[in-house]
Backbone as JSON Lines, residues from 0, in Angstrom:
{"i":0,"aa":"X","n":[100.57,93.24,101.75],"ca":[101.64,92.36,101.34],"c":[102.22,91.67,102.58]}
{"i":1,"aa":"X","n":[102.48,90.27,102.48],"ca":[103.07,89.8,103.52],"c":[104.49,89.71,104.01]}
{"i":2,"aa":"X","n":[104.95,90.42,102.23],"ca":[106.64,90.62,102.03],"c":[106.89,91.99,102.03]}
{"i":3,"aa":"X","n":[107.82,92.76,103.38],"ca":[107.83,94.53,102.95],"c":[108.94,94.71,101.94]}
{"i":4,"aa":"X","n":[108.46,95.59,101.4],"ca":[109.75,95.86,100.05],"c":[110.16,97.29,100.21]}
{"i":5,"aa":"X","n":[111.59,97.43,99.62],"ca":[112.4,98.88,99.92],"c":[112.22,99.45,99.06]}
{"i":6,"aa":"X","n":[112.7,100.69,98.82],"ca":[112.7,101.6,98.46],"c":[112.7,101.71,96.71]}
{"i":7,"aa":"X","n":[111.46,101.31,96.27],"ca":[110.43,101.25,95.37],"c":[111.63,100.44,94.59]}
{"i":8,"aa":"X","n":[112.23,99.35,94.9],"ca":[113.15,98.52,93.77],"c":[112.52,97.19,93.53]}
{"i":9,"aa":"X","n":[110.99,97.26,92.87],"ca":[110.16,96.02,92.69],"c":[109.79,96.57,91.77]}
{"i":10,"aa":"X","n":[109.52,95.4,90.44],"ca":[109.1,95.21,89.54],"c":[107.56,95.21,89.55]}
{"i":11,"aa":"X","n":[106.67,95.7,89.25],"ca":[105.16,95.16,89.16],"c":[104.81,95.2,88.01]}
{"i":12,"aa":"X","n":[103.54,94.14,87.8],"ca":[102.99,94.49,86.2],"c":[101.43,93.72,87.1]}
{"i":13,"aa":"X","n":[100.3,94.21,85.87],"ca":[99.22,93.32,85.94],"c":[98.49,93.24,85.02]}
{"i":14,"aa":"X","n":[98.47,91.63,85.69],"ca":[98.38,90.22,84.46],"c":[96.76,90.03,85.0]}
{"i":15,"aa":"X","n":[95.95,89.96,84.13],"ca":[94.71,89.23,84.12],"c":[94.06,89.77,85.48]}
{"i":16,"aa":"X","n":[94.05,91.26,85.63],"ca":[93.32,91.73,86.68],"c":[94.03,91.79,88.15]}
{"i":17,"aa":"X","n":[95.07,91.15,88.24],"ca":[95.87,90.88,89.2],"c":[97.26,91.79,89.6]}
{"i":18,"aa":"X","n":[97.8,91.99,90.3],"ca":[98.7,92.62,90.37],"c":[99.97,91.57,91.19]}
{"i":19,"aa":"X","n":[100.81,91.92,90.26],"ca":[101.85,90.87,90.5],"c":[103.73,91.76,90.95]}
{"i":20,"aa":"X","n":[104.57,91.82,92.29],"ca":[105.22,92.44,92.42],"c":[106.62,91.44,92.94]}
{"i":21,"aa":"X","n":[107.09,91.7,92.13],"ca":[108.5,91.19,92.14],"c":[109.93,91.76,92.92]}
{"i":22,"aa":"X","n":[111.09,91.11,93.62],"ca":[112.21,91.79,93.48],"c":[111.84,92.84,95.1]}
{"i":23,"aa":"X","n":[112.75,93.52,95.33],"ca":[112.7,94.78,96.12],"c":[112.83,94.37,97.58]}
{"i":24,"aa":"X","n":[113.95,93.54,97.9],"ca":[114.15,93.22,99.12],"c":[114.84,92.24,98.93]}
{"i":25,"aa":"X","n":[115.87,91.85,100.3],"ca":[117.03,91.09,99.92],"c":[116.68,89.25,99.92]}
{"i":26,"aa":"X","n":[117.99,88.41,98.92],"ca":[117.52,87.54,98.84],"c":[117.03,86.52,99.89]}
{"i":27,"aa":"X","n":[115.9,85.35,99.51],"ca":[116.14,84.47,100.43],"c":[117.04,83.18,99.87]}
{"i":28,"aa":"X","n":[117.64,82.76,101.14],"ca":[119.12,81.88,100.63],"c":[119.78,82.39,99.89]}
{"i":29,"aa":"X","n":[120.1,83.64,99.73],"ca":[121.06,84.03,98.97],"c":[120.57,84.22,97.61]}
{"i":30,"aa":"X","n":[119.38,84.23,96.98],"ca":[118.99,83.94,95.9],"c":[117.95,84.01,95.15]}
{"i":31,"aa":"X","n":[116.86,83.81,96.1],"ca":[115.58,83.87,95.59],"c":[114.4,85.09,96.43]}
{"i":32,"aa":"X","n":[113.63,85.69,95.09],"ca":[112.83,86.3,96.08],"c":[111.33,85.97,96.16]}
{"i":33,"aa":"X","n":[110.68,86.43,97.05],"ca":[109.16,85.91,96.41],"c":[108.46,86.82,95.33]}
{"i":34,"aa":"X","n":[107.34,85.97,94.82],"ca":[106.96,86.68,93.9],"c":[105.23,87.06,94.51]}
{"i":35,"aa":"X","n":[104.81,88.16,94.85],"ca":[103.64,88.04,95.68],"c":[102.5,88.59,94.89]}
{"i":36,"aa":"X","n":[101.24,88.41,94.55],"ca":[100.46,88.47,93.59],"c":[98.91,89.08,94.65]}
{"i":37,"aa":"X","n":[98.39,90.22,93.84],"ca":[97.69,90.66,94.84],"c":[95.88,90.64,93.93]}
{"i":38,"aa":"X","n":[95.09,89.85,94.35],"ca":[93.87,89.39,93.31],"c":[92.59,91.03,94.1]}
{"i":39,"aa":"X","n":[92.38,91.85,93.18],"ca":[92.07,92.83,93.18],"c":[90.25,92.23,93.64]}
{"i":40,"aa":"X","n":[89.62,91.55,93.18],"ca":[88.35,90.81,93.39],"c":[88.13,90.55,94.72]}
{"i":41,"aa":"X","n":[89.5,89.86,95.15],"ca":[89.44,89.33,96.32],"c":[89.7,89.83,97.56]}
{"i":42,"aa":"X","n":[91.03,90.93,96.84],"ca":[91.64,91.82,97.95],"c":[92.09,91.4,98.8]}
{"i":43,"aa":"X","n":[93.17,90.13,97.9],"ca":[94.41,89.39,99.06],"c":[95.62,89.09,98.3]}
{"i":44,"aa":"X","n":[96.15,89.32,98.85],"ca":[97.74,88.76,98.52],"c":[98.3,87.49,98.87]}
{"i":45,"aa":"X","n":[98.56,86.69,97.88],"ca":[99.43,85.2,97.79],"c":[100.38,85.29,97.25]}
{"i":46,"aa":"X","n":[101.57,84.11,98.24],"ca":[102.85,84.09,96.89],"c":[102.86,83.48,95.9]}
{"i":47,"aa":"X","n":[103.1,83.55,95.08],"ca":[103.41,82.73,93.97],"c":[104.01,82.1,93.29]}
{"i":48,"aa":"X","n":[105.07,82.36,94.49],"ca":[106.0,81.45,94.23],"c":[107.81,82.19,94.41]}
{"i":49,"aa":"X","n":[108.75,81.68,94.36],"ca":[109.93,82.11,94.39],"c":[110.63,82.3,92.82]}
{"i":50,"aa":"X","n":[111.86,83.4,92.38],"ca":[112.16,83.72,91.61],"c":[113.76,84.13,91.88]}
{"i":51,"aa":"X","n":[114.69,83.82,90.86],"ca":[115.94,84.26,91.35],"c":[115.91,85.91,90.28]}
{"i":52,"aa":"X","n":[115.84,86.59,90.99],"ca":[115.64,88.07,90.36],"c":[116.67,89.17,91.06]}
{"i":53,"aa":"X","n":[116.98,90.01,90.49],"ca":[117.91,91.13,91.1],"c":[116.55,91.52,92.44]}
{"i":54,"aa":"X","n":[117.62,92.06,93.42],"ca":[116.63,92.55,93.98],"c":[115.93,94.28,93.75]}
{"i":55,"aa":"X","n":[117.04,95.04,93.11],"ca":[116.28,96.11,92.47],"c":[116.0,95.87,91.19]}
{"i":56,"aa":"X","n":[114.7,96.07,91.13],"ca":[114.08,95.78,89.35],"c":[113.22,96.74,89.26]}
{"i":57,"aa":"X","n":[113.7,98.06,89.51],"ca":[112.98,99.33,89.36],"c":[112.59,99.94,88.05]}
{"i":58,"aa":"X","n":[113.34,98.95,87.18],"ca":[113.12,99.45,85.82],"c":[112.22,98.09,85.18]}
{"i":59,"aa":"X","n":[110.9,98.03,85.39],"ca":[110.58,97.41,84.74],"c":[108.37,97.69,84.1]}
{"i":60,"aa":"X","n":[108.07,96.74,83.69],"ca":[106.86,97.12,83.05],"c":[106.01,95.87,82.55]}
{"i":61,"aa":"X","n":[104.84,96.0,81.95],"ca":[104.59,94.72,81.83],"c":[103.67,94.91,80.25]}
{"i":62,"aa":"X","n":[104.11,93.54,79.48],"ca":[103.69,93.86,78.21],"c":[103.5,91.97,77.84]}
{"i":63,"aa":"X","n":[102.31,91.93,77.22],"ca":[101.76,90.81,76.94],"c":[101.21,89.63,77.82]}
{"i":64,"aa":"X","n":[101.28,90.22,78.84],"ca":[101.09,89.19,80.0],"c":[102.2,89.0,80.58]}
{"i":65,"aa":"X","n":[102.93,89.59,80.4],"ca":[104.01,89.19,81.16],"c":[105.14,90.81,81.55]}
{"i":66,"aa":"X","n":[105.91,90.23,83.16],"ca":[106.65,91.51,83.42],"c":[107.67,91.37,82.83]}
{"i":67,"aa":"X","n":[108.43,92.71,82.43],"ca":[109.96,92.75,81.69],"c":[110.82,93.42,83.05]}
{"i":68,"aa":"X","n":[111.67,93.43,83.28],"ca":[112.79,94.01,84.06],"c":[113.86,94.2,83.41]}
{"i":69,"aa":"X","n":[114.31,95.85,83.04],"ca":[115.46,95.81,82.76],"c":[116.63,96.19,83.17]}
{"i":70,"aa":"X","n":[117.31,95.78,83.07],"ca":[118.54,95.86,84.1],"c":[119.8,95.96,83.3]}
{"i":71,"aa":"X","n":[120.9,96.27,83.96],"ca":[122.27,96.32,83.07],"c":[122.5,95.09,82.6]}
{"i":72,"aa":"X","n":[123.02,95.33,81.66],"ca":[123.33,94.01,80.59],"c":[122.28,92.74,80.88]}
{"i":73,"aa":"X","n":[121.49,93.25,81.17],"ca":[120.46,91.77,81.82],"c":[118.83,92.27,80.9]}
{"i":74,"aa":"X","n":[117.6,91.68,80.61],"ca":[116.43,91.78,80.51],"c":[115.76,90.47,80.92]}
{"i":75,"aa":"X","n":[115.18,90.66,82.39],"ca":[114.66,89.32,82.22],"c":[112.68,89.54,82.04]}
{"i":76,"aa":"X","n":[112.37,88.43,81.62],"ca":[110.78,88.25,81.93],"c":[110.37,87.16,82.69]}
{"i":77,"aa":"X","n":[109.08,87.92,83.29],"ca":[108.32,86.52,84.16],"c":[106.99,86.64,83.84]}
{"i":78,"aa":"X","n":[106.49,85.13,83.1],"ca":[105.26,84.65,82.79],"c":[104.65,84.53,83.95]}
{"i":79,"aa":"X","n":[103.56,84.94,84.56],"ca":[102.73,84.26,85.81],"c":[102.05,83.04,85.14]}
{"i":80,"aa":"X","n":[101.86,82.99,83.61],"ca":[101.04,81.31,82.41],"c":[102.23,80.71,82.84]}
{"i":81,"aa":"X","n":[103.96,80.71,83.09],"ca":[104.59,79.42,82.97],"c":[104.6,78.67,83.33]}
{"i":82,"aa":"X","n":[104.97,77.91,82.78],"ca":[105.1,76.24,83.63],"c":[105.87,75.99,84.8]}
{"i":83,"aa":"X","n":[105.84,75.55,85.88],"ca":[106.93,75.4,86.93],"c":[108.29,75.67,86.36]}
{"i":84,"aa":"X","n":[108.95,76.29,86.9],"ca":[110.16,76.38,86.91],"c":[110.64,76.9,85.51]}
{"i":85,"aa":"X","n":[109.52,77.6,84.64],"ca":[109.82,78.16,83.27],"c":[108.89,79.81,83.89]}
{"i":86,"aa":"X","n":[109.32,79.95,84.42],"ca":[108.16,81.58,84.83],"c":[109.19,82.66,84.46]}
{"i":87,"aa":"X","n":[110.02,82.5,85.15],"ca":[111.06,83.56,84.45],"c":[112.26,83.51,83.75]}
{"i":88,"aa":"X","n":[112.52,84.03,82.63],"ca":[113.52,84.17,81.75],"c":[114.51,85.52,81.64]}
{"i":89,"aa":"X","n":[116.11,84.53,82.1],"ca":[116.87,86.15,82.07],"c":[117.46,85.7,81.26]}
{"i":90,"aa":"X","n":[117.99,86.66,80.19],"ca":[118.64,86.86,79.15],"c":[119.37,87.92,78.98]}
{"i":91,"aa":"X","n":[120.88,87.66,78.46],"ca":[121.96,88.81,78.5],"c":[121.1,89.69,77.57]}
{"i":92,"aa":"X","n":[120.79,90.94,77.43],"ca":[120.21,91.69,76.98],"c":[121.07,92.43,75.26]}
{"i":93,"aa":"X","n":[120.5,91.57,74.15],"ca":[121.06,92.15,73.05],"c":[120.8,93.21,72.35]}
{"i":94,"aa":"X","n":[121.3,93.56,71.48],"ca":[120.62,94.69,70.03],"c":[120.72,93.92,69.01]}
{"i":95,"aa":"X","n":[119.8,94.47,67.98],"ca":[119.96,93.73,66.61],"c":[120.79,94.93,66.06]}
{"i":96,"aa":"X","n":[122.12,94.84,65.53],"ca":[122.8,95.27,64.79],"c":[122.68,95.39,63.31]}
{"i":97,"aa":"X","n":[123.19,96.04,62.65],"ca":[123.09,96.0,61.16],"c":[123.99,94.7,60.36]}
{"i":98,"aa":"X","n":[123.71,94.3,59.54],"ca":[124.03,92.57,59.18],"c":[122.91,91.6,59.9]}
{"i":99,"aa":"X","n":[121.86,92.05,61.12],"ca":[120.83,90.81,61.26],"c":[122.1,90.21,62.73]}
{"i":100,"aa":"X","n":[122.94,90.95,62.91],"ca":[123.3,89.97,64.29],"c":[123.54,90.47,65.28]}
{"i":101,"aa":"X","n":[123.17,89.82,66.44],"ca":[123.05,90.46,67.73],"c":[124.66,90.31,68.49]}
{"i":102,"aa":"X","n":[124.02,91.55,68.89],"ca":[125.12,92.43,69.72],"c":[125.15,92.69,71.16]}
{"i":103,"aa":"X","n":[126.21,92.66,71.95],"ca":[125.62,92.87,73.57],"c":[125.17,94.12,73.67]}
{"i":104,"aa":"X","n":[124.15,94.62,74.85],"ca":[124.0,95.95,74.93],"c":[123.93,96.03,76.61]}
{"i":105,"aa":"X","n":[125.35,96.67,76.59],"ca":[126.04,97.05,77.69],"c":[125.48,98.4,78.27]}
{"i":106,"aa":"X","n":[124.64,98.66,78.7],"ca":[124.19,100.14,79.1],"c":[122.98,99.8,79.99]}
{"i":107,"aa":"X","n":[123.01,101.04,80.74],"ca":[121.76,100.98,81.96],"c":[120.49,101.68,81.29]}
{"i":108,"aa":"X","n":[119.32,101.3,81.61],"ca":[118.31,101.72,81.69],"c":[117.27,102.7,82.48]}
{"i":109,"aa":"X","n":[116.9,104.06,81.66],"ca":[116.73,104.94,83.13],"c":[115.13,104.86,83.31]}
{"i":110,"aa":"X","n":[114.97,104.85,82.59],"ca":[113.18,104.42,82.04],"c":[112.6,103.73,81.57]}
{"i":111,"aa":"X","n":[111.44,103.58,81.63],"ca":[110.59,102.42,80.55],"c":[109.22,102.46,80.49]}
{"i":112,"aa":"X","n":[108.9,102.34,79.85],"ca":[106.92,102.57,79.39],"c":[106.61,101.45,78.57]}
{"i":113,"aa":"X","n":[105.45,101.14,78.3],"ca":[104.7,100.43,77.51],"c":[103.72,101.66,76.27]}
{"i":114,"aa":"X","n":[103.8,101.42,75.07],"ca":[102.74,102.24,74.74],"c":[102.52,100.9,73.38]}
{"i":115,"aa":"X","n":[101.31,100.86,73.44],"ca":[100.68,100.22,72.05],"c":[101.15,98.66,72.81]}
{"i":116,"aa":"X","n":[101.65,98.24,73.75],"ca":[102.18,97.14,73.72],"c":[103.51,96.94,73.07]}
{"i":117,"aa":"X","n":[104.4,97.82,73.33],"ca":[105.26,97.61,73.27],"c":[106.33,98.27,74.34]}
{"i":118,"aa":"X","n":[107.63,97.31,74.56],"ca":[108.27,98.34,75.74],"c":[109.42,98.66,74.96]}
{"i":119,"aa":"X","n":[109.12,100.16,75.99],"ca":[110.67,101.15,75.35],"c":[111.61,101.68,76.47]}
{"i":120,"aa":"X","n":[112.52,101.76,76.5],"ca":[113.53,102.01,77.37],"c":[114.53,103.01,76.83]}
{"i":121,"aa":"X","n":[114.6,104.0,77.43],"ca":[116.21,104.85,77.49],"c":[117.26,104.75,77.84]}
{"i":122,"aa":"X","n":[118.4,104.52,77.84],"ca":[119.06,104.18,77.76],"c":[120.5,105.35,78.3]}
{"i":123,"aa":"X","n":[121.18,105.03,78.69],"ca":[122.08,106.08,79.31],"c":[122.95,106.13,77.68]}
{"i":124,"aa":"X","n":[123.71,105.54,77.55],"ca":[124.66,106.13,75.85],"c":[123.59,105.48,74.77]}
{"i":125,"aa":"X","n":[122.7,104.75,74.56],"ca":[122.32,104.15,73.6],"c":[121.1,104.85,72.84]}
{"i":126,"aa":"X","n":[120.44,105.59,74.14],"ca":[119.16,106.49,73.98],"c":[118.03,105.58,73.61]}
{"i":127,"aa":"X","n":[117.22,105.82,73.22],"ca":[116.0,105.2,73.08],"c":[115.66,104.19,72.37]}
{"i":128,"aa":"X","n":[114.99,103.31,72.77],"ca":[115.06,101.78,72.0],"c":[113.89,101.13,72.14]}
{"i":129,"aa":"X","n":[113.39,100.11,71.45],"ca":[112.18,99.5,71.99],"c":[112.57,97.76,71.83]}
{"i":130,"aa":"X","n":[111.87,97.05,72.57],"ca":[112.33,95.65,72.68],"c":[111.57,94.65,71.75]}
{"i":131,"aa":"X","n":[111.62,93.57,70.75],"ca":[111.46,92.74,70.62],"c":[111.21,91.79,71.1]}
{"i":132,"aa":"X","n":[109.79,91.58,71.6],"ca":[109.71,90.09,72.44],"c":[109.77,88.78,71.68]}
{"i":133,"aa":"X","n":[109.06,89.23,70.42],"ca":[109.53,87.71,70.22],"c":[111.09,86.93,69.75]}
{"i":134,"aa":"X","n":[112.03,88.2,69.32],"ca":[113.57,87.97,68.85],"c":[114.29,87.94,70.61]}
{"i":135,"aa":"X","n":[113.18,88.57,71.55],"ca":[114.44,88.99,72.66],"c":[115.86,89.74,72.46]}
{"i":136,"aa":"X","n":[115.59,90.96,71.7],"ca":[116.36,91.42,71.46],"c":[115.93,93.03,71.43]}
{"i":137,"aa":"X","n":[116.68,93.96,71.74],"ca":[116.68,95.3,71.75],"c":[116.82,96.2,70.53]}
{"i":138,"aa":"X","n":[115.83,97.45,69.85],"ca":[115.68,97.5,68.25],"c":[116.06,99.26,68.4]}
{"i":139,"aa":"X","n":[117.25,99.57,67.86],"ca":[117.06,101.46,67.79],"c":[115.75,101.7,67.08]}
{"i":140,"aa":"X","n":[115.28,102.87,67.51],"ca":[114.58,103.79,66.97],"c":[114.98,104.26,65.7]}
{"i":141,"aa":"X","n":[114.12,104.48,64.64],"ca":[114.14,104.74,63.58],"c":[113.08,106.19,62.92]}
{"i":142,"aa":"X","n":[113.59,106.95,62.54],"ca":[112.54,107.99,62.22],"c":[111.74,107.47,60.88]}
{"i":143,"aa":"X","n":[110.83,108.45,60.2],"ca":[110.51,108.5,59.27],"c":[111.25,108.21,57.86]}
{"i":144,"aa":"X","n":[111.56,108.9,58.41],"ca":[113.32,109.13,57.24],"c":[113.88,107.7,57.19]}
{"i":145,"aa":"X","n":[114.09,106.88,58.12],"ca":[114.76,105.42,58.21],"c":[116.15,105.65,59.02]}
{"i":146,"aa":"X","n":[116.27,107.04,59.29],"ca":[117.48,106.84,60.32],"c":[117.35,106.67,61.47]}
{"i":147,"aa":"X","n":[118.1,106.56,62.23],"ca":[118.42,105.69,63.52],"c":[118.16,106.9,64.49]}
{"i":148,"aa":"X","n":[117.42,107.1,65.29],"ca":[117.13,108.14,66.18],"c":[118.71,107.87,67.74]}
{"i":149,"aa":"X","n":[119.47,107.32,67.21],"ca":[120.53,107.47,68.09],"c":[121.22,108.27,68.78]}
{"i":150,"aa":"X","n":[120.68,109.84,68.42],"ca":[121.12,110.87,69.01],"c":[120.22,111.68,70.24]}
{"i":151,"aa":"X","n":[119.09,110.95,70.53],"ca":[118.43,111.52,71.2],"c":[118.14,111.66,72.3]}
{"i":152,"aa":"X","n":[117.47,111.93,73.6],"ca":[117.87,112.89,74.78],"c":[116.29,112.9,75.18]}
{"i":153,"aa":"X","n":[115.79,112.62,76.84],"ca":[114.55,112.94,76.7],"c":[114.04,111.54,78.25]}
{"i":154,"aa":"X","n":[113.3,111.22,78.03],"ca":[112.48,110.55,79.01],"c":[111.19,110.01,78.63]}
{"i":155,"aa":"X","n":[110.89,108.81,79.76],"ca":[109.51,108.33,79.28],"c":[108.65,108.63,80.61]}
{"i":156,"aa":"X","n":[107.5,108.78,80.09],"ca":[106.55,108.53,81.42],"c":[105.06,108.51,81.16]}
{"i":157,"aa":"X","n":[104.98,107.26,82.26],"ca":[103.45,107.22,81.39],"c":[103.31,106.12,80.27]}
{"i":158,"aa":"X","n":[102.63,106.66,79.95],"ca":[101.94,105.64,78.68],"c":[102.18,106.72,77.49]}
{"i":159,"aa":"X","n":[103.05,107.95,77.5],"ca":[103.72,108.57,76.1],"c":[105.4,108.53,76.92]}
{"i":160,"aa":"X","n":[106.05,108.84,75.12],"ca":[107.3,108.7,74.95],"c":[107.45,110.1,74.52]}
{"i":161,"aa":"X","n":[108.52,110.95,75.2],"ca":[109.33,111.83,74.57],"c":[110.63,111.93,74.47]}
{"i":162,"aa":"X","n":[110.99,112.74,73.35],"ca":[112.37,112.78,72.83],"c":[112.63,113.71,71.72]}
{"i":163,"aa":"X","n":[113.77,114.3,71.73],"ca":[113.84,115.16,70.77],"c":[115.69,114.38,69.96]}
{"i":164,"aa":"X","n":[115.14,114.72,68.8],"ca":[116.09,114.0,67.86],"c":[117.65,115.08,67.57]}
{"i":165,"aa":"X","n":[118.38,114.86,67.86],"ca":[119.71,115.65,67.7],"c":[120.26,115.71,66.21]}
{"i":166,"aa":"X","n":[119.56,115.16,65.17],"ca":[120.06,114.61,63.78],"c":[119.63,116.02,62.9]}
């Protein structure tokens, strides 16, 4: 890498064979960081460009081609397909509430995995959740039963999810 990064607060995901690492070192101008992309074929690293991103994005993962970062009250994504100046998207980070309307979701994130293509995150009071990419919005867990796994306690790692249900 031509950019050193601290203490593992970078985002990575990989997109199309590539490895792409975001975030994890302070801004440039106050603002932007690079985004440095490492082509596994080639066994080199290029930037790819600049991004205004937190600089810790330790909580993040990558699902559909694209990385998620989640952060307090924040979820952003970055397309490496976007168009100039459309690569990354931050968005105040919602829930879908009951009535169909979104809600802020004020809470930190301690984990996150991908399984099946989808990302899930824990949540410090909210507990376990999985995201909606195409609503951009954050979905409780639901058991069998149809209730809301809101009581639960546990961790992700990996490519499985555990948790034990308090209900």
């Amino acid at each position: 890498m031509s950019v050193p990064r601290v203490e593992r607060k970078s985002a990575v995901g990989v997109i199309d064979g590539k490895i792409y690492v975001l975030g994890g070192r302070t801004f440039l101008d106050g603002r932007f960081h690079e985004v440095e992309v490492f082509d596994v074929k080639s066994e080199t690293w290029e930037l790819a460009g600049l991004e205004n991103v937190r600089k810790s994005s330790r909580r993040g993962a990558w699902v559909e081609g694209k990385v998620y970062m989640v952060e307090y009250k924040k979820t952003s994504v970055y397309n490496p397909r976007g168009g100039e100046g459309k690569r990354l998207v931050q968005m105040v980070s919602h829930r879908l509430s009951e009535g169909g309307r979104k809600d802020r979701l004020k809470d930190m994130a301690h984990r996150v995995c991908v399984v099946e293509d989808v990302l899930f995150a824990f949540f410090n009071r909210t507990g376990l959740m999985w995201f909606d990419t195409k609503l951009y919005v954050w979905r409780r867990l639901v058991g069998r039963d149809g209730k809301e796994l809101c009581g639960c306690h546990g961790g992700i790692r990996g490519k499985a999810c555990g948790f034990v249900y308090d209900g």
